[in-house]
N, C-alpha and C positions, 0 to 999 in steps of 0.2 A: 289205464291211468293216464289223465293230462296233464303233464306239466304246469305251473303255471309262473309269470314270469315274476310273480313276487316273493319263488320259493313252496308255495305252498299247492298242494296237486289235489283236485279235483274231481271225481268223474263216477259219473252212473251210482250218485248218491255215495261217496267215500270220501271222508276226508281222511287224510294222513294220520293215524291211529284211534280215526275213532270212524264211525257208522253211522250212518243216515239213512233210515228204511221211508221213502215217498210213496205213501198207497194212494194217496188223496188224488182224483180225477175228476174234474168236474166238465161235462158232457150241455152244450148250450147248441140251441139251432143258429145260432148266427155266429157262436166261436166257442174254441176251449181254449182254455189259458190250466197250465201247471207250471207252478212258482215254486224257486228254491231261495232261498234267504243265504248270503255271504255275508261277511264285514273283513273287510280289507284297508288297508292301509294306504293312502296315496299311492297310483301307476306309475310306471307303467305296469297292471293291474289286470290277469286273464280271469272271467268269470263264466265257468261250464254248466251247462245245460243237465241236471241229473234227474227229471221226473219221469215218467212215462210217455210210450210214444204215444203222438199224437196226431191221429187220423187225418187224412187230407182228405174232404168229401169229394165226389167226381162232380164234375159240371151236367145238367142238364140233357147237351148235347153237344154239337160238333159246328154251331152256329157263334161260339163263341162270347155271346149276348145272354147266356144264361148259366154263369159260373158256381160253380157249389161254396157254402159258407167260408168265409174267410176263417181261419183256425193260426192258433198261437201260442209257442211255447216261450215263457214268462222265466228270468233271472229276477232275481231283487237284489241288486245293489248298494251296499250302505258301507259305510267307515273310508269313501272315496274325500279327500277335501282339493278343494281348489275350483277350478274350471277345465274343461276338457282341450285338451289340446292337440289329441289324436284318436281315433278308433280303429281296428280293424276288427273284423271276424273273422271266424270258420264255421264251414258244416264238416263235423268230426267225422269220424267213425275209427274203429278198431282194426278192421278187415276190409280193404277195400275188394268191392266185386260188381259184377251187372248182373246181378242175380235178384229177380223180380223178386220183392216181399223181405229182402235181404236185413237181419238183424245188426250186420257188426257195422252199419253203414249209418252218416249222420243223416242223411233224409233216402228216406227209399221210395222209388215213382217207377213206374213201368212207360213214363213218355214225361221225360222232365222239360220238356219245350211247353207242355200244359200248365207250365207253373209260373203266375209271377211270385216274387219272393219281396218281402220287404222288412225292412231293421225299424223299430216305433221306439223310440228314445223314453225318458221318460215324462221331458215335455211334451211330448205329443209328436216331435218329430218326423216322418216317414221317410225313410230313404229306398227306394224301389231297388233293389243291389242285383236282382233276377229279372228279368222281364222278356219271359218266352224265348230262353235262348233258341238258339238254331240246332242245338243238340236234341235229337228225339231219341238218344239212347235213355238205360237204367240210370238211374241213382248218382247222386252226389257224394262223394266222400271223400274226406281230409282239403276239403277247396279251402283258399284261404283266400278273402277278399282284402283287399288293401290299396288304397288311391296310391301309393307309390312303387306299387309292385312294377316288377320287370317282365312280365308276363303279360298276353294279350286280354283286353276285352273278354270278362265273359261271355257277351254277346257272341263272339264268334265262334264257338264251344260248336263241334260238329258232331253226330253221331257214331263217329269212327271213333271219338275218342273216352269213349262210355267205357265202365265207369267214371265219371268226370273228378277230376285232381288237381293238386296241384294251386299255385298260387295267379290269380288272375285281378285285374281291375275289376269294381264291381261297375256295373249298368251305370247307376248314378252315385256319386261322390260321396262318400262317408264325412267327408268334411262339412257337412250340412249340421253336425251335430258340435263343432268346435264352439267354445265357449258355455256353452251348457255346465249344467250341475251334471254329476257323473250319476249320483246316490237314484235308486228306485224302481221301479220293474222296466226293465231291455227285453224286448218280448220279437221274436222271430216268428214273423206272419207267413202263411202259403196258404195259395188261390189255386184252384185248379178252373181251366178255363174251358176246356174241351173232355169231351167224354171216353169213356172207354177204360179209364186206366185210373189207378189210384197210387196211394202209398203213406208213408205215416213221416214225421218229423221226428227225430229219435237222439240226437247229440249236436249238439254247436257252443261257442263260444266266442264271447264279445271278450272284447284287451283293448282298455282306455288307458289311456294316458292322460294325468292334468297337471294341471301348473296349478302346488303346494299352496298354501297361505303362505307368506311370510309374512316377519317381525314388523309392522312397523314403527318408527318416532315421528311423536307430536311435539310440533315447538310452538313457543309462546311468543309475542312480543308486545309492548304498547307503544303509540307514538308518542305519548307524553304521560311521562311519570315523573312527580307529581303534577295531578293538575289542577283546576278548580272549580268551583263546585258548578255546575251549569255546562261547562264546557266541554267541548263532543272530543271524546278521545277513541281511536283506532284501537282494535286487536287485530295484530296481523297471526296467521299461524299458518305452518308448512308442514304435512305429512310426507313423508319419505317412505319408500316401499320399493311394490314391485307396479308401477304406474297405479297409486291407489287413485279410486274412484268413489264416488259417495257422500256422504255429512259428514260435519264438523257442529258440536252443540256450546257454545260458549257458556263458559258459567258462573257465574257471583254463588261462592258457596254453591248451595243446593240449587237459587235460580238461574232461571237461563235467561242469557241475554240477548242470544241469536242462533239459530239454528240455520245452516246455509249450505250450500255443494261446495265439495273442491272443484276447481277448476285448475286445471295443470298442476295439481299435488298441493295447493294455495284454497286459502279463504281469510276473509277480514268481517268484522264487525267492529261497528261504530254506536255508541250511543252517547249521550248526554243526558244521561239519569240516574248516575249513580251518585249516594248521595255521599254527604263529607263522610271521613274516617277512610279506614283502613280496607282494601276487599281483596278476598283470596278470590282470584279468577283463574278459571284451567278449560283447556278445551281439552274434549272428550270425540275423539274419532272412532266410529261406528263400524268401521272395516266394511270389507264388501268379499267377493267370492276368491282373490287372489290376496286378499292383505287382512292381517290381524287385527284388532280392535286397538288403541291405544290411547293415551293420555296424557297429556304434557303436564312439565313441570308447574305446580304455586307461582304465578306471578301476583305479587303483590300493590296493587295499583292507591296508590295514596291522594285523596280527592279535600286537597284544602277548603274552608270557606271561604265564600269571597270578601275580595277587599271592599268597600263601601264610603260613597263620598254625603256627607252632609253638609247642607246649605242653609242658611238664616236670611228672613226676611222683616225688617220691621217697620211697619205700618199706622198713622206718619211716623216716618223719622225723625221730627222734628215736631211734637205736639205743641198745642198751647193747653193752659194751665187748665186743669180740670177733665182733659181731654183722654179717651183711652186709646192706647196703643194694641195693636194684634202683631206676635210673633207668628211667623209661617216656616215654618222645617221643612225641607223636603230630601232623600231617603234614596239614595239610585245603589241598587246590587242586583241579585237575582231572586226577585219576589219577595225581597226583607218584609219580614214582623216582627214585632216587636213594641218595644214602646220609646218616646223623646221627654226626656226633660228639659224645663228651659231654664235658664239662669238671669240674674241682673247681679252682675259682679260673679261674689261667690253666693249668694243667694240661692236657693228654688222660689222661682215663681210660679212654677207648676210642672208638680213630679209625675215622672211614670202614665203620661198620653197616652195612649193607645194607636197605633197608626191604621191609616188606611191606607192601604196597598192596589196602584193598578198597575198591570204590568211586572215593572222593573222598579218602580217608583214607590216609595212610601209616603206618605204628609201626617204632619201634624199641626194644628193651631193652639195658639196659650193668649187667652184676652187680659190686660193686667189696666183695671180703670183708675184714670187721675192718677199717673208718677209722680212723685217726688219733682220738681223740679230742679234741672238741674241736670248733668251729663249722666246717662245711664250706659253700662258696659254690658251687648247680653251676647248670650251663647246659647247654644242647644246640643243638645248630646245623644246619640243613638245608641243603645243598649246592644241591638246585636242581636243575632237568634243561630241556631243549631248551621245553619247554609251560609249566616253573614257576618263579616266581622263587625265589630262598634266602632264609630267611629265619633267626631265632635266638629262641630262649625269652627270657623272664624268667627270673632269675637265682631261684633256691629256696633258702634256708639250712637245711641240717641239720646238727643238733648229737648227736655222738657225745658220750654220757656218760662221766665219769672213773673212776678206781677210788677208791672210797671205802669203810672198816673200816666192819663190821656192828656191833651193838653186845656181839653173843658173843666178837668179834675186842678190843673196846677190855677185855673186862672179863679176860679172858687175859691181855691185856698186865698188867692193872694188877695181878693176881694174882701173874702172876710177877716182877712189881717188889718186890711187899711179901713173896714168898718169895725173892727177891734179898737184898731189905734186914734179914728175920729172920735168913735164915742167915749175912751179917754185921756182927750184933749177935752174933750167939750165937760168932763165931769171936774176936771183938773179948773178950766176958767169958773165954773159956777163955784166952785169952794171957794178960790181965789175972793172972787166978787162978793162973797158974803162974811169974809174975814175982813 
């Protein structure tokens, strides 16, 4: 029975009150893989080897260059969270002994210097932890590999010291595997490289360690609340954890506004598109292999209309009689439509224009033929739409001229006054004369 360091013991198919019968072997020329399924809780986390052994084929011959099938005995790992932050192994056994063909032993070889040994992660990893020791005794049992041990190199394992034990550095680093996902088959590879001698793979186990998920908090902020309609306002937002890493998805309601990295636990977005009214915006942090998903509070961001300046133009200012005048409106906010009406006094001289809009600029024109002579008072007024406020001109006075005698016209008149007045003088002396 193997302990294991999360409470829960393991071995040669048993778990702690209940039974696990592994008949399944499956036999390939290029490997065997036998797979036991765990689910464990967050490491530090031991996972035992309980299928059948498993045959180590001999090598060709004694040239080295012609090694027999690489074979693998397979763990599945799953209910691990985090990222990995330590591995070691062992090759188990029960009974330690140098007894060729030996059962109680985790790998049994009649010449273990024929073996490389390698640990395959479950991303694809390899770490060489064996690599033809110098030991050409039996059998490996109870070794424990670990980059921190206090013990030598396995590499220098001699054959005086068969069966081999005990806790040693492996070949190459087990830290090759930090940061990894922990969850999925850990499979324990052997090579036999020279001939002569064989043996099977029969118990071991891997003990990861990872670093948990934790909690984290999403915060919200804007750089200007309230703002106005067109104008580019910041989201700033800061995830706190355990150095979280990853996206940030900004959101209006259900749309999104920016989707972006953290960078040092921070991301921002900026837009100027949202439109007036009211918007529930929240960012949504996606977590990653060391930190939880989270979500920051309802920030409420309030996007006024813009304010709006109208202008009047009138054309002449100053008509003579009979002559027409053209009003000119013009509309400056952030793409206003809408419509202008014009005034003279309180008058409409012409209701509800339609503008046309380039840019930032709206116009309108209102033609009003032959005024009144006489001071006229006009104005224009902007109705306003969904993004712009309404607004109204300054008031413009223009004076239509009167009608007023040339001086061809007064000297007519006066002509025919004094041919008025000769011809009755002259009717005044003939009555005279005939009385």
């Amino acid at each position: 029975m193997i302990t294991m360091s999360s409470t829960t013991a393991h071995r040669g198919g048993f778990s702690v009150g209940n039974t696990m019968a592994t008949t399944a072997r499956t036999a390939l020329a290029a490997a065997a893989f036998v797979a036991m399924s765990l689910t464990h809780a967050a490491g530090p986390t031991s996972f035992s080897y309980a299928g059948a052994a498993v045959p180590i084929p001999d090598a060709a011959d004694l040239s080295g260059n012609l090694p027999g099938a690489e074979v693998g005995a397979s763990i599945n790992v799953t209910g691990m969270a985090g990222t990995i932050t330590k591995v070691t192994m062992s090759i188990d056994g029960t009974a330690c002994n140098a007894t060729a063909g030996s059962t109680t032993v985790g790998i049994d070889h009649s010449f273990v210097n024929d073996l490389k040994i390698t640990l395959r992660s479950p991303a694809g990893t390899r770490v060489l932890v064996i690599n033809n020791t110098d030991g050409g005794g039996n059998n490996f049992c109870q070794v424990v590999l670990d980059d921190a041990s206090a013990g030598a190199n396995i590499q220098t394992a001699v054959t005086a010291q068969a069966p081999f034990t005990g806790s040693w550095i492996p070949n190459a680093p087990l830290a090759g595997f930090i940061g990894q996902t922990a969850n999925g088959s850990w499979t324990l590879l052997a090579q036999d490289f020279f001939s002569s001698d064989t043996g099977n793979i029969r118990a071991w186990t891997v003990t990861i360690t990872t670093l948990s998920q934790v909690t984290t908090t999403t915060s919200l902020s804007s750089t200007l609340n309230p703002s106005i309609f067109g104008q580019a306002v910041t989201f700033n937002s800061t995830v706190t954890g355990a150095a979280p890493t990853g996206t940030v998805t900004f959101k209006d309601g259900a749309a999104t506004l920016c989707a972006t990295t953290l960078a040092s636990g921070s991301a921002s977005c900026t837009t100027s598109a949202l439109s007036t009214g009211s918007h529930s915006v929240t960012v949504d942090y996606a977590g990653d292999t060391n930190n939880l998903p989270s979500t920051s509070a309802v920030t409420t961001q309030l996007v006024n209309a813009s304010p709006t300046t109208t202008t009047l133009s009138v054309t002449p200012a100053n008509p003579l009689p009979g002559q027409s005048v053209t009003l000119g409106a013009s509309v400056t906010g952030v793409a206003p439509g809408g419509t202008i009406t014009f005034y003279d006094g309180a008058s409409v001289v012409c209701n509800a224009v339609a503008v046309t809009t380039v840019g930032n600029v709206a116009s309108a024109t209102c033609l009003i033929s032959a005024p009144a002579s006489g001071p006229h008072i006009y104005s224009a007024s902007y109705s306003g739409d969904v993004n712009n406020v309404a607004s109204s001109s300054r008031s413009v006075v223009g004076t239509t001229a009167s009608i007023v005698p040339t001086l061809s016209q007064w000297l007519l008149v006066i002509l025919s006054l004094l041919l008025a007045a000769i011809t009755f003088a002259t009717l005044t002396r003939a009555r005279q004369a005939r009385g």
